[in-house]
PDBQT receptor file of N, H, CA, C and O in Angstrom, charges set to zero:
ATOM      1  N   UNK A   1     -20.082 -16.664  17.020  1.00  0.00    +0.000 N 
ATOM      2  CA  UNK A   1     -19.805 -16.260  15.654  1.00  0.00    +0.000 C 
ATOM      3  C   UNK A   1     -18.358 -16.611  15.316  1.00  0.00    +0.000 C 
ATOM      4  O   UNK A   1     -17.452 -16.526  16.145  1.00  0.00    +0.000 OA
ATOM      5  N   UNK A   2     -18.193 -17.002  14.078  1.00  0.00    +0.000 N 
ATOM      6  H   UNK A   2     -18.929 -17.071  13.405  1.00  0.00    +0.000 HD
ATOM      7  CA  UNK A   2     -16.742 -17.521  13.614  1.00  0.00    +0.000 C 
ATOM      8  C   UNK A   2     -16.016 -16.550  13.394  1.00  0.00    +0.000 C 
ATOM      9  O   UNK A   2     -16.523 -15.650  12.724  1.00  0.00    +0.000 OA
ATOM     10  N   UNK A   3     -14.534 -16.370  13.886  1.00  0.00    +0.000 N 
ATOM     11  H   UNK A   3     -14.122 -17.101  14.430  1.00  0.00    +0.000 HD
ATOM     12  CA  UNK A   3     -13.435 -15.473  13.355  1.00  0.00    +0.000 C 
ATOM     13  C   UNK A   3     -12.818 -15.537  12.307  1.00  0.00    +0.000 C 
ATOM     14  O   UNK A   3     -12.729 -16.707  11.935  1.00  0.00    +0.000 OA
ATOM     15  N   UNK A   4     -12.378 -14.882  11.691  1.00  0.00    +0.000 N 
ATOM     16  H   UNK A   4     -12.450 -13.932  11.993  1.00  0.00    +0.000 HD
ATOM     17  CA  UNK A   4     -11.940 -15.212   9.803  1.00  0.00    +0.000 C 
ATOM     18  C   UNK A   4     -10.507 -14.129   9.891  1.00  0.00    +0.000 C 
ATOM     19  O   UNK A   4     -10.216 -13.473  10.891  1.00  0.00    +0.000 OA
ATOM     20  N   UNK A   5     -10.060 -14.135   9.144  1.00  0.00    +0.000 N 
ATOM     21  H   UNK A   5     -10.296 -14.668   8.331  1.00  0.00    +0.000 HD
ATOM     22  CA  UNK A   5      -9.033 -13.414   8.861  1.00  0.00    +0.000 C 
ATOM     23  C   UNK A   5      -8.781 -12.835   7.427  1.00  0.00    +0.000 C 
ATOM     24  O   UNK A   5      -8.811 -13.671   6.524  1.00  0.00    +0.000 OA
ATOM     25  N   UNK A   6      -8.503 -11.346   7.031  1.00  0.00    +0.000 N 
ATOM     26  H   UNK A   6      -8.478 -10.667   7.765  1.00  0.00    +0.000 HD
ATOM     27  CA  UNK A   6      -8.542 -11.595   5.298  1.00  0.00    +0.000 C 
ATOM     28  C   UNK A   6      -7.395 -10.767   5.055  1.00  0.00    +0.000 C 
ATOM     29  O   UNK A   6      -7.071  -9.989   5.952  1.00  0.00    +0.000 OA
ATOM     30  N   UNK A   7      -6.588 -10.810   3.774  1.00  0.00    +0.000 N 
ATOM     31  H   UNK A   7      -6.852 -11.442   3.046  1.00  0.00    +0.000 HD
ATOM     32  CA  UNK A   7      -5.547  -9.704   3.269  1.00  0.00    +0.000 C 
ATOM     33  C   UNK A   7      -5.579 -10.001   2.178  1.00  0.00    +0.000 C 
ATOM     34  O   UNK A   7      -5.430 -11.097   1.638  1.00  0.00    +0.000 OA
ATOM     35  N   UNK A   8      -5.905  -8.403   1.539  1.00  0.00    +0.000 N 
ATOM     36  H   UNK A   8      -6.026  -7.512   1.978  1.00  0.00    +0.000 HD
ATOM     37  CA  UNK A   8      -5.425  -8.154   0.476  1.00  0.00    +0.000 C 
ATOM     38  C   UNK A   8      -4.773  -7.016   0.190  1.00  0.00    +0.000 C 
ATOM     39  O   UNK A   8      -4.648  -5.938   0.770  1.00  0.00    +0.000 OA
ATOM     40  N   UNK A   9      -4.141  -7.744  -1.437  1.00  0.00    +0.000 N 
ATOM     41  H   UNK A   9      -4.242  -8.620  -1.909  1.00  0.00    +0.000 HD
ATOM     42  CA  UNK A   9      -3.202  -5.789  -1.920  1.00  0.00    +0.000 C 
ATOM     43  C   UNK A   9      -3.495  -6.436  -3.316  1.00  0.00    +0.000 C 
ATOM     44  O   UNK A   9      -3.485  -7.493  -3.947  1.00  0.00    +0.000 OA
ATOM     45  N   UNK A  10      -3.851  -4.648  -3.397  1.00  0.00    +0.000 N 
ATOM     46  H   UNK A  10      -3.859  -3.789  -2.884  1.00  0.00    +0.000 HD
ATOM     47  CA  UNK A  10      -4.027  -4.245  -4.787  1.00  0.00    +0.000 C 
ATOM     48  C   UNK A  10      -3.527  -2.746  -5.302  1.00  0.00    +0.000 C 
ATOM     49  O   UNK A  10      -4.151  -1.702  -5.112  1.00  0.00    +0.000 OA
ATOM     50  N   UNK A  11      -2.331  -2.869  -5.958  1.00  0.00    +0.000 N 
ATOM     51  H   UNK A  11      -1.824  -3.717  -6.113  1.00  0.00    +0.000 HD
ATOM     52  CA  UNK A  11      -1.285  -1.843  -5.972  1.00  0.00    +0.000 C 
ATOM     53  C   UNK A  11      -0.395  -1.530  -5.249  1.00  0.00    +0.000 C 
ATOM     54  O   UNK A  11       0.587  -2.221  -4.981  1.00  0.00    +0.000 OA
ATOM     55  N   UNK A  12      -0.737  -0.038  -4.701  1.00  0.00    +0.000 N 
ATOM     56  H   UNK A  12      -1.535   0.524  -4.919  1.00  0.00    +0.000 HD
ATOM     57  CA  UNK A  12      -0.017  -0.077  -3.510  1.00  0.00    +0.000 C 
ATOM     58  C   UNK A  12      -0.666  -0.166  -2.190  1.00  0.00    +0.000 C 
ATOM     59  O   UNK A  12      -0.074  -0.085  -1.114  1.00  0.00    +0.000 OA
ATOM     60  N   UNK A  13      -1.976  -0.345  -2.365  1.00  0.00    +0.000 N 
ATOM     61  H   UNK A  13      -2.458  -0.411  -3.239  1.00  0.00    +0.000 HD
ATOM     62  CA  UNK A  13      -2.900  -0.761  -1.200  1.00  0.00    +0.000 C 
ATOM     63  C   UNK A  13      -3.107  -1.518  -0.488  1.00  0.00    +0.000 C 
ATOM     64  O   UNK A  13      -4.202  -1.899  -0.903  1.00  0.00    +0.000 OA
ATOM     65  N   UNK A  14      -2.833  -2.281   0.606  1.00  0.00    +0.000 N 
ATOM     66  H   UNK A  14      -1.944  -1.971   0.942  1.00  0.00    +0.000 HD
ATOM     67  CA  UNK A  14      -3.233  -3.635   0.901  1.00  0.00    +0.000 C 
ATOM     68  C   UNK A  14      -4.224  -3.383   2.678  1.00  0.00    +0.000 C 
ATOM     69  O   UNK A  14      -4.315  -2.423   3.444  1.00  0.00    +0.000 OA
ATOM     70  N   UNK A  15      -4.718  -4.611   2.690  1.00  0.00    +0.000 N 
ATOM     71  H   UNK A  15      -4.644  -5.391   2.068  1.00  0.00    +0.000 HD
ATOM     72  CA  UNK A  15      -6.054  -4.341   3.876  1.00  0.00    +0.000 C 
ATOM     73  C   UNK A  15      -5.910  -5.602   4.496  1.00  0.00    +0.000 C 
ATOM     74  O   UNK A  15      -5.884  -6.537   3.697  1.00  0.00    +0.000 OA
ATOM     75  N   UNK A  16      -5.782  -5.971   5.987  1.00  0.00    +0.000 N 
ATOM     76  H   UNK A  16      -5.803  -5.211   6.636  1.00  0.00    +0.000 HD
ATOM     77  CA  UNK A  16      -5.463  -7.193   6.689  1.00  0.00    +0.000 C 
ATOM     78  C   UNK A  16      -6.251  -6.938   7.814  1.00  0.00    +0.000 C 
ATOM     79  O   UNK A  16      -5.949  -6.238   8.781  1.00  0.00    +0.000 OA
ATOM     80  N   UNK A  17      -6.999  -7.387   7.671  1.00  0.00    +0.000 N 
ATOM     81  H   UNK A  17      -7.244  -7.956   6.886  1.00  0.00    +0.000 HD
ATOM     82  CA  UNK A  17      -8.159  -7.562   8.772  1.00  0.00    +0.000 C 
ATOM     83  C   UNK A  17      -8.711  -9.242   9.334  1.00  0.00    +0.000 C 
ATOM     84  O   UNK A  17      -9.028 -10.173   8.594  1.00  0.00    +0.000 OA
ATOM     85  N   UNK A  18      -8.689  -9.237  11.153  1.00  0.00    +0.000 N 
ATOM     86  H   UNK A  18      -8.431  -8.480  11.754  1.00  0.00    +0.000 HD
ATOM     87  CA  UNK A  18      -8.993 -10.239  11.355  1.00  0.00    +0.000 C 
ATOM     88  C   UNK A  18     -10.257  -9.583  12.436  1.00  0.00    +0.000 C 
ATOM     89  O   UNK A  18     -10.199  -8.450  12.915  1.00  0.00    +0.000 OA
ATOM     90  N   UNK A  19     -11.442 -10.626  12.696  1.00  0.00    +0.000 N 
ATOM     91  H   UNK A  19     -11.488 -11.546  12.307  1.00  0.00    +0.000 HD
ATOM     92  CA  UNK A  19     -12.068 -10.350  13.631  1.00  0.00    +0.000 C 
ATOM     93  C   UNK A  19     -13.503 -11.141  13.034  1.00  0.00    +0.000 C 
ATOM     94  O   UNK A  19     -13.382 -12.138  12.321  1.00  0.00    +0.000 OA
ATOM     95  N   UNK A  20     -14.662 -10.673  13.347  1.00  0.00    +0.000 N 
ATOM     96  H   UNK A  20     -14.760  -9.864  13.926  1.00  0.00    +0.000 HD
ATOM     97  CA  UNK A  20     -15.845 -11.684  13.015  1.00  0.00    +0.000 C 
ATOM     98  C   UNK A  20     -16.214 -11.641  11.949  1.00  0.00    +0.000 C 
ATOM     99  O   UNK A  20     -16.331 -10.552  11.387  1.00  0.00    +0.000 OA
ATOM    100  N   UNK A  21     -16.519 -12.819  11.325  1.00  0.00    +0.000 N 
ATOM    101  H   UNK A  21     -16.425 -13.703  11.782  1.00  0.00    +0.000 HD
ATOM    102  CA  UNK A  21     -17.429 -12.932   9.444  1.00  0.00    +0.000 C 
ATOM    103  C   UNK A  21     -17.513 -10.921   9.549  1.00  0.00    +0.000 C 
ATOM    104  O   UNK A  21     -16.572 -10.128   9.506  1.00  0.00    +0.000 OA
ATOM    105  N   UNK A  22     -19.086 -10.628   9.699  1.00  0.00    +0.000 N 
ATOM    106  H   UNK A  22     -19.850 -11.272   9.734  1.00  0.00    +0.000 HD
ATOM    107  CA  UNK A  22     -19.869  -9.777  10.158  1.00  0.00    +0.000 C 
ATOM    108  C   UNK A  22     -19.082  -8.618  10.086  1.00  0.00    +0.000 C 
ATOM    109  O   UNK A  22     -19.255  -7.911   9.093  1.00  0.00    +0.000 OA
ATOM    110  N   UNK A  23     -18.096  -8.199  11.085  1.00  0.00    +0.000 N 
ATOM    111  H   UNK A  23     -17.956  -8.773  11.892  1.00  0.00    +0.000 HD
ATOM    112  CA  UNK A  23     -17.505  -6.851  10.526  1.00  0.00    +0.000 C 
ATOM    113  C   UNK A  23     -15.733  -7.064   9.873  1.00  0.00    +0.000 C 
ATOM    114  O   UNK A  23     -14.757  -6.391  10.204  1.00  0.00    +0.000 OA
ATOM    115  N   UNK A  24     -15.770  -8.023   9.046  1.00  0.00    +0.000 N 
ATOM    116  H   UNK A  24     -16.562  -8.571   8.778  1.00  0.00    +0.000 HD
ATOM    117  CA  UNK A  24     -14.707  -8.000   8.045  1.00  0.00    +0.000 C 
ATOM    118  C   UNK A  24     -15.668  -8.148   6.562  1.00  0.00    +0.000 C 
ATOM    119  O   UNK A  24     -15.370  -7.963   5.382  1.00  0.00    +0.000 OA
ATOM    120  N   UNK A  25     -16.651  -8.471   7.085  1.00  0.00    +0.000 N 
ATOM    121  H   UNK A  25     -16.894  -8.622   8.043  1.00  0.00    +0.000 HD
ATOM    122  CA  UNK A  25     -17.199  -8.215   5.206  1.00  0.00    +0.000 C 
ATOM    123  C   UNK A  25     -17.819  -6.798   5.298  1.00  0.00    +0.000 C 
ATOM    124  O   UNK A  25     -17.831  -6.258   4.192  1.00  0.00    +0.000 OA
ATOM    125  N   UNK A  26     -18.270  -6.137   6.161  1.00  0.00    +0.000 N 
ATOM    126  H   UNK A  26     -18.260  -6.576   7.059  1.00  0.00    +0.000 HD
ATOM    127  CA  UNK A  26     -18.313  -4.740   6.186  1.00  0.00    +0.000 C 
ATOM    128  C   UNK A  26     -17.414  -3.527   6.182  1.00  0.00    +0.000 C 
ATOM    129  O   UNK A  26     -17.750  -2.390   5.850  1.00  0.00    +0.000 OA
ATOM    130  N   UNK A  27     -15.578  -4.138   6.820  1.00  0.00    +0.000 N 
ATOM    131  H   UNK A  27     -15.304  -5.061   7.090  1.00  0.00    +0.000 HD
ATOM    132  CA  UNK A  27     -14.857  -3.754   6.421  1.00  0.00    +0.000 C 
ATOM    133  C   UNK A  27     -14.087  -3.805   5.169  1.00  0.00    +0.000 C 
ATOM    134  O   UNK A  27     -13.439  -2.833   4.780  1.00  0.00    +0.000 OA
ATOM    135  N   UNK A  28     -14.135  -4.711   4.649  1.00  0.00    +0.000 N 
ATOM    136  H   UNK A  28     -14.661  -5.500   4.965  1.00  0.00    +0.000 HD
ATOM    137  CA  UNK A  28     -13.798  -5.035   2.929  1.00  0.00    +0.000 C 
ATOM    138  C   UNK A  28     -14.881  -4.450   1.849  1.00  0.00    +0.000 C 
ATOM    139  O   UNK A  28     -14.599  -4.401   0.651  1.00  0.00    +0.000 OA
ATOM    140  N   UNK A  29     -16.148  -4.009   2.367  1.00  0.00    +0.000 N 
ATOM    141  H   UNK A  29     -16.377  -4.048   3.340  1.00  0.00    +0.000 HD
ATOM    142  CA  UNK A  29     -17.087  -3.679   1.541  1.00  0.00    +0.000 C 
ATOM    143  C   UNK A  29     -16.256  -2.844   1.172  1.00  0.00    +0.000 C 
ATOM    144  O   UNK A  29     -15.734  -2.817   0.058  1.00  0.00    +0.000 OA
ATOM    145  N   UNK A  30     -15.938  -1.642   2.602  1.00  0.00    +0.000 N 
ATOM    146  H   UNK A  30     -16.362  -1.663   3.507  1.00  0.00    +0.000 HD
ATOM    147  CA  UNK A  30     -15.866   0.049   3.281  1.00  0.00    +0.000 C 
ATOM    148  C   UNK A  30     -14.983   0.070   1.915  1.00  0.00    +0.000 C 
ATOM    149  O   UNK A  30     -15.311   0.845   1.017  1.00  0.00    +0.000 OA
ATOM    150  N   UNK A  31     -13.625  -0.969   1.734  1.00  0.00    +0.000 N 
ATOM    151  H   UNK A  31     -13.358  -1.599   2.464  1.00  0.00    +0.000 HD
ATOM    152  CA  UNK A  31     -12.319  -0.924   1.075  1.00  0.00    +0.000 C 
ATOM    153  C   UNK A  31     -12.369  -1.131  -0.477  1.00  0.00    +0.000 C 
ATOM    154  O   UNK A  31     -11.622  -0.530  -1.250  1.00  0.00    +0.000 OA
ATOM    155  N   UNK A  32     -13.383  -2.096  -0.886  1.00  0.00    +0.000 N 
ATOM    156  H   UNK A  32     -13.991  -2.583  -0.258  1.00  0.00    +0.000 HD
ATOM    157  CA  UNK A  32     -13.919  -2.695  -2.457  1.00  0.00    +0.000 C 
ATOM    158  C   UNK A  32     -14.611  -0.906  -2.648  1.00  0.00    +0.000 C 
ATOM    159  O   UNK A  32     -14.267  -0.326  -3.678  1.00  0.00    +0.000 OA
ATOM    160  N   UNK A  33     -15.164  -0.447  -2.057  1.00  0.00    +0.000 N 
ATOM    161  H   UNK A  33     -15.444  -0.918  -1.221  1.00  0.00    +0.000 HD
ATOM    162  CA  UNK A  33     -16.189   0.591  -2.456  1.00  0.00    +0.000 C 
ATOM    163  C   UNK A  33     -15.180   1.790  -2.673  1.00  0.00    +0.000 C 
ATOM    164  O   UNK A  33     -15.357   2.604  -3.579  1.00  0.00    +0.000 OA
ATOM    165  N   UNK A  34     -14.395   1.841  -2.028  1.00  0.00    +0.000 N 
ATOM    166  H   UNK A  34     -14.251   1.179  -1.292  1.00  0.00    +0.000 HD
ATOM    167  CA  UNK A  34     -12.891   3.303  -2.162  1.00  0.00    +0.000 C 
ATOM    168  C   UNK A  34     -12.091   2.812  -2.718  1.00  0.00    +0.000 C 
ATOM    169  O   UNK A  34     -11.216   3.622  -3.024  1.00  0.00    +0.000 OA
ATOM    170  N   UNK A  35     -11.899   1.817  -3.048  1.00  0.00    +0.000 N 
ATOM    171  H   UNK A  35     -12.609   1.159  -2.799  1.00  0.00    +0.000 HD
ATOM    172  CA  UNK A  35     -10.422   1.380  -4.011  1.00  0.00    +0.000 C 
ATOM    173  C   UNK A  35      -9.900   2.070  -4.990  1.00  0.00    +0.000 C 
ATOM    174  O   UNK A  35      -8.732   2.455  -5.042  1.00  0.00    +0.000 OA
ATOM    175  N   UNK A  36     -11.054   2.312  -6.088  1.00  0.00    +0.000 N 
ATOM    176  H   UNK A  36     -12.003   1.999  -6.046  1.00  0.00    +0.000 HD
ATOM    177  CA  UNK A  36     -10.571   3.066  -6.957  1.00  0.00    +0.000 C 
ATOM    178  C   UNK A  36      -9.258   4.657  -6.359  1.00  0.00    +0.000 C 
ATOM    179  O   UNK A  36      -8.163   4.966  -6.827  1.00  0.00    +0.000 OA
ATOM    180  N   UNK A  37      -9.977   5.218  -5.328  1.00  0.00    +0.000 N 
ATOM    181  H   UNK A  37     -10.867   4.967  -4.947  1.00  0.00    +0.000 HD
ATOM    182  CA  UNK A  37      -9.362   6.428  -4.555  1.00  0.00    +0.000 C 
ATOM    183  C   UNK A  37      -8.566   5.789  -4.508  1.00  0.00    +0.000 C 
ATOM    184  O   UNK A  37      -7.611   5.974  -5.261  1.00  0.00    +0.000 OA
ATOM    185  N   UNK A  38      -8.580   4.622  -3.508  1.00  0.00    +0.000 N 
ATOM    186  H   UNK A  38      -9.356   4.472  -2.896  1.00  0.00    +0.000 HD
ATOM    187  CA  UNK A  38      -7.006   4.479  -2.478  1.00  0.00    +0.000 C 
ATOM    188  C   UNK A  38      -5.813   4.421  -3.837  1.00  0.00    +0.000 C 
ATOM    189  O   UNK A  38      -4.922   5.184  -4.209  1.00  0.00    +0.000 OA
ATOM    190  N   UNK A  39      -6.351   3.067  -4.326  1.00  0.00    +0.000 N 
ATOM    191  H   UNK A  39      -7.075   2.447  -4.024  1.00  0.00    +0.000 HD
ATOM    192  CA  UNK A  39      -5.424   2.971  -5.599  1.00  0.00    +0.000 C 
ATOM    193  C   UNK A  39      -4.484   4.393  -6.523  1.00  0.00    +0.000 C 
ATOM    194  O   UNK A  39      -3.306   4.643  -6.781  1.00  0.00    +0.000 OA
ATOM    195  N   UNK A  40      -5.929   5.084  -6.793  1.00  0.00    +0.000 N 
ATOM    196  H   UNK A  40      -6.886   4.880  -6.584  1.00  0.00    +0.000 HD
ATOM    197  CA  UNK A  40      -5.312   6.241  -7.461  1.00  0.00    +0.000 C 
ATOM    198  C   UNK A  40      -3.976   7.316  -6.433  1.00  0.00    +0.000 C 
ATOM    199  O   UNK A  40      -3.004   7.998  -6.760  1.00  0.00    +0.000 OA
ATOM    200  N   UNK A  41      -4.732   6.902  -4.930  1.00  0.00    +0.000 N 
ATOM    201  H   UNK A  41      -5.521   6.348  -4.665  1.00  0.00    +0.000 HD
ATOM    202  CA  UNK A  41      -3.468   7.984  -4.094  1.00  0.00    +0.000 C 
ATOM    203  C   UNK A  41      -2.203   7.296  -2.918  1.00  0.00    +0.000 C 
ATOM    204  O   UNK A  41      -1.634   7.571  -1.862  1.00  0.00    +0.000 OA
ATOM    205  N   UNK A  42      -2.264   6.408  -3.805  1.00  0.00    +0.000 N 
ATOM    206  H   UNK A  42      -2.726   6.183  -4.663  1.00  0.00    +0.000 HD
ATOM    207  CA  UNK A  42      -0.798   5.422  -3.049  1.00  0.00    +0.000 C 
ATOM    208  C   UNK A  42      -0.002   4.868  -3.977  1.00  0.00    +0.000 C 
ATOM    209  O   UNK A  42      -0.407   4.169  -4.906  1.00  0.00    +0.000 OA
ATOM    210  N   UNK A  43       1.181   5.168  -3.749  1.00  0.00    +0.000 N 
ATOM    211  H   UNK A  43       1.511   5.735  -2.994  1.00  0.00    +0.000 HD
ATOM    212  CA  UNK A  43       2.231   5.375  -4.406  1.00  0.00    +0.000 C 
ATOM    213  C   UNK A  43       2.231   3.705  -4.575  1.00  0.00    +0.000 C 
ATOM    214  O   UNK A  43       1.987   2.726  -3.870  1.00  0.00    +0.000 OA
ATOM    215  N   UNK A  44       2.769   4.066  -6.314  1.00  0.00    +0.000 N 
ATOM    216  H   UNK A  44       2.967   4.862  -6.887  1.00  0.00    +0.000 HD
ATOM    217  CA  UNK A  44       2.797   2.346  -6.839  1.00  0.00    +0.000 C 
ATOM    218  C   UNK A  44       4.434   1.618  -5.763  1.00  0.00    +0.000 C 
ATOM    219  O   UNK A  44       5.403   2.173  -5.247  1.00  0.00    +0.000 OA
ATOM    220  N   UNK A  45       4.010   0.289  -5.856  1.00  0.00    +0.000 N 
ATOM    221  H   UNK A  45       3.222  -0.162  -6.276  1.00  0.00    +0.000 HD
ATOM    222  CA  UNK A  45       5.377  -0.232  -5.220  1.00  0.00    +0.000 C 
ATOM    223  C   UNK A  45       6.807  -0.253  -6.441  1.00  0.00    +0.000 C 
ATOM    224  O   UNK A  45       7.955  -0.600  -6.161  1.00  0.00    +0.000 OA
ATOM    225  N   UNK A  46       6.330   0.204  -7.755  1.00  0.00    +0.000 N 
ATOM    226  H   UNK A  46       5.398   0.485  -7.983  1.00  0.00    +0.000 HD
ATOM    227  CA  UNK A  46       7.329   0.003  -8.413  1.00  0.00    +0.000 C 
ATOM    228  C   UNK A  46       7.440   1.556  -8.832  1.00  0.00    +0.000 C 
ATOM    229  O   UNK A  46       7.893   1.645  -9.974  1.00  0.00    +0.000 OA
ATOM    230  N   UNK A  47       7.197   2.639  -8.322  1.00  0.00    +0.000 N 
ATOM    231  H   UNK A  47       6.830   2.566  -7.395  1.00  0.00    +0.000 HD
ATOM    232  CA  UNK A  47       7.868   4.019  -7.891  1.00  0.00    +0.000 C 
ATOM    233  C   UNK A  47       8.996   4.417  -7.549  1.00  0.00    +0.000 C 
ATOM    234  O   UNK A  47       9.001   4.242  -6.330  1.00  0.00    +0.000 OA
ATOM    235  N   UNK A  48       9.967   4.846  -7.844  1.00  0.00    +0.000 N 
ATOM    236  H   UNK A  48       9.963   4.988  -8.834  1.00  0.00    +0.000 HD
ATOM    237  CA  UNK A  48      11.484   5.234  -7.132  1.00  0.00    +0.000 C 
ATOM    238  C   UNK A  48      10.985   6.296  -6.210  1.00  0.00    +0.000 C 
ATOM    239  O   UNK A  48      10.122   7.136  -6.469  1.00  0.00    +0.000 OA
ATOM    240  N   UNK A  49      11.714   6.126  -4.985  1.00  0.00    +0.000 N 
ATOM    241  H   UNK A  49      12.415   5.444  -4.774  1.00  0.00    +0.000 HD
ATOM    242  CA  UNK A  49      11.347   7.686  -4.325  1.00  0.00    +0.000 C 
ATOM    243  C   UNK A  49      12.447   8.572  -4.155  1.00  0.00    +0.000 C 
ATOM    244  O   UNK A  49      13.566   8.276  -3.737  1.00  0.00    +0.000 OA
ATOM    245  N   UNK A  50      11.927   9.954  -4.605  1.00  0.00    +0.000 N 
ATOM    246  H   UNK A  50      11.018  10.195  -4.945  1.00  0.00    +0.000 HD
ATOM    247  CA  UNK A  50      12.611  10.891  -4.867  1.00  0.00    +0.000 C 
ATOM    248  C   UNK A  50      13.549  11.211  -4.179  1.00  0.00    +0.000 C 
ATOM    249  O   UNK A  50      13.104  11.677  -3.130  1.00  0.00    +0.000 OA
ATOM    250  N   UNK A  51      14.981  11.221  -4.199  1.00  0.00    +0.000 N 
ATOM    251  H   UNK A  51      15.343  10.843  -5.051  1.00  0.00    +0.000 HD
ATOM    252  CA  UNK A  51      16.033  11.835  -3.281  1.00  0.00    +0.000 C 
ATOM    253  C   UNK A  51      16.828  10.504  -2.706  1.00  0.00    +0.000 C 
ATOM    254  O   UNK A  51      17.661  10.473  -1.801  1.00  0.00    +0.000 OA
ATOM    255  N   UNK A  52      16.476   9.754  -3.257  1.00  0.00    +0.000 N 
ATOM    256  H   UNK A  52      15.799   9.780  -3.993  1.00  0.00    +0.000 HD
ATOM    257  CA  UNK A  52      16.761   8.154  -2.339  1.00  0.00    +0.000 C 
ATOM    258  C   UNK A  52      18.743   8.140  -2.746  1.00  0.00    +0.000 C 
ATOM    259  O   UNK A  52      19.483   7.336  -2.179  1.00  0.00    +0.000 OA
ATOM    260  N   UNK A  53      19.188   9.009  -3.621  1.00  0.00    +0.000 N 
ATOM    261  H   UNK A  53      18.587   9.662  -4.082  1.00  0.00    +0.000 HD
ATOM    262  CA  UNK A  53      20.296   9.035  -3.216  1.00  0.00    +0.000 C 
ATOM    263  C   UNK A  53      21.063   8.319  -4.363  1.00  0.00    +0.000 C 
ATOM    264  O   UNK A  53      22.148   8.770  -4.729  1.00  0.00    +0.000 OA
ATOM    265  N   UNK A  54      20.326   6.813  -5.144  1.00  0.00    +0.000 N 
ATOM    266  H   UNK A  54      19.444   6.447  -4.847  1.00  0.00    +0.000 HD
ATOM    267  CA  UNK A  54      21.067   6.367  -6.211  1.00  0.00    +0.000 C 
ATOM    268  C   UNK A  54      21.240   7.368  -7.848  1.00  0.00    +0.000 C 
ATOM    269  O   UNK A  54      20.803   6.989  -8.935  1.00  0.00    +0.000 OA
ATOM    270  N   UNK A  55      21.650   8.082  -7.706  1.00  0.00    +0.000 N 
ATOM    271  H   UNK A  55      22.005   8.390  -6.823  1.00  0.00    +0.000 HD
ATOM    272  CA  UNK A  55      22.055   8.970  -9.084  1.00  0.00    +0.000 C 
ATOM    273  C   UNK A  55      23.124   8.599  -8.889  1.00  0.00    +0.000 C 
ATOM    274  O   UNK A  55      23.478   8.049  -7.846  1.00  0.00    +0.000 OA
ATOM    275  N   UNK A  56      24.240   8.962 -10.399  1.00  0.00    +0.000 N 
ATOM    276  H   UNK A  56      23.952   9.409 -11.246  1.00  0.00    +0.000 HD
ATOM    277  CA  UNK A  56      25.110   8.764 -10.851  1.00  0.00    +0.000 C 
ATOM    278  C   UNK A  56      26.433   9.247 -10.107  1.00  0.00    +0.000 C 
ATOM    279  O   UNK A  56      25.703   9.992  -9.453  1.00  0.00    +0.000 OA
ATOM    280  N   UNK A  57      27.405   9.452  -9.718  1.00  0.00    +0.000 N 
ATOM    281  H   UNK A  57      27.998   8.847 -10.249  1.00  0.00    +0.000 HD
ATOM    282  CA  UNK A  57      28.503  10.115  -8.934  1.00  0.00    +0.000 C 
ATOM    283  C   UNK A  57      27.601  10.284  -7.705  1.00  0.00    +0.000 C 
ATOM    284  O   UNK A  57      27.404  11.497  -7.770  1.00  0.00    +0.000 OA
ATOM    285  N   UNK A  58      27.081   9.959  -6.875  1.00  0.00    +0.000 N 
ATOM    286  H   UNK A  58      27.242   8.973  -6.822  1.00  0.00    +0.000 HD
ATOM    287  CA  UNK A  58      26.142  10.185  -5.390  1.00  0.00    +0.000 C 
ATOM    288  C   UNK A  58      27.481   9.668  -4.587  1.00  0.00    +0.000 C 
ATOM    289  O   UNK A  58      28.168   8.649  -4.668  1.00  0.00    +0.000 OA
ATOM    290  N   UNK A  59      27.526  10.840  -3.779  1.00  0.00    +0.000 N 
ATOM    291  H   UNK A  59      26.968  11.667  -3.713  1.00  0.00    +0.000 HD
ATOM    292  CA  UNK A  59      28.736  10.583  -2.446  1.00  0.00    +0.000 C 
ATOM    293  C   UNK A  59      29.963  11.083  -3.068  1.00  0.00    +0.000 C 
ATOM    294  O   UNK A  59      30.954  10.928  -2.355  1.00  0.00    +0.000 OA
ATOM    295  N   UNK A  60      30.242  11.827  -4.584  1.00  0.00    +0.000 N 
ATOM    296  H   UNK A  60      29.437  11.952  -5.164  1.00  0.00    +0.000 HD
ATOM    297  CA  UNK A  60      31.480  12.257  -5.059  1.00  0.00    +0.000 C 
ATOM    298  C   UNK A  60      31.488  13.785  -4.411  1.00  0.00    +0.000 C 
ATOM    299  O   UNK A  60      30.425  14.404  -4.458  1.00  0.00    +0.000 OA
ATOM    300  N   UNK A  61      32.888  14.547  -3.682  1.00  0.00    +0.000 N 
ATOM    301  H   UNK A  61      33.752  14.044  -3.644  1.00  0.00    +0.000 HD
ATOM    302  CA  UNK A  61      32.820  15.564  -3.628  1.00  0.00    +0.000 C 
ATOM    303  C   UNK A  61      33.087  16.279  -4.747  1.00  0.00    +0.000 C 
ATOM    304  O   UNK A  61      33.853  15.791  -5.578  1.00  0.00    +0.000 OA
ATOM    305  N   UNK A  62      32.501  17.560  -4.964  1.00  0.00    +0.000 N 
ATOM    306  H   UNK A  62      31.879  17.957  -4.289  1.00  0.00    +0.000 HD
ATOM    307  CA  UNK A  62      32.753  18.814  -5.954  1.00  0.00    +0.000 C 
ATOM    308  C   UNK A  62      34.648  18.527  -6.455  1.00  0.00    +0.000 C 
ATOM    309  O   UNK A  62      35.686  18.438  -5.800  1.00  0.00    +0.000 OA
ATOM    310  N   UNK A  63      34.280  18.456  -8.083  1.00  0.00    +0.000 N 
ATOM    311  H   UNK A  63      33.437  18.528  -8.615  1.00  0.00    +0.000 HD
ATOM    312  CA  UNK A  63      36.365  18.783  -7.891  1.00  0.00    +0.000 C 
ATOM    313  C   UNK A  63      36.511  17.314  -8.097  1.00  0.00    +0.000 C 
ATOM    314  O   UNK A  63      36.599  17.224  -9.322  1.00  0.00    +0.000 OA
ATOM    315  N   UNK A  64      36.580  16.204  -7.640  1.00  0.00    +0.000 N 
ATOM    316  H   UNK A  64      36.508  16.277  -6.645  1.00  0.00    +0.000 HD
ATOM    317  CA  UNK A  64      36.863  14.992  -7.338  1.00  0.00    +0.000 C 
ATOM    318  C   UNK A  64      37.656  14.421  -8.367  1.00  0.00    +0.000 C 
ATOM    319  O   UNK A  64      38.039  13.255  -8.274  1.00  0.00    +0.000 OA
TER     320      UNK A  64
């Protein structure tokens, strides 16, 4: 049986699977069939994350 390799991203989701035809189109089904979920619960890549530190005066002490 032939080996294939596949990746995709869609949002913040992405799926990279290598191994036979046979269980990468059964694993991409598993992923096409939950997408909507995954999509809805992974943080977009164009999200700031919270606390990351760039606000305005960041690193000024009190008083300064």
């Amino acid at each position: 049986m032939a080996e294939g390799k596949i990746e995709i991203k869609v949002g913040g989701v992405s799926f990279t699977g290598q191994g036979s035809e046979n269980w990468l189109s059964s694993q991409l089904d598993k992923v096409l069939k939950n997408l909507p979920e995954l999509v809805s619960a992974a943080p977009s890549s164009t999200e700031s994350v919270p606390g990351d530190g760039g606000g305005v005066g960041a690193g000024k002490a009190k008083g300064s």
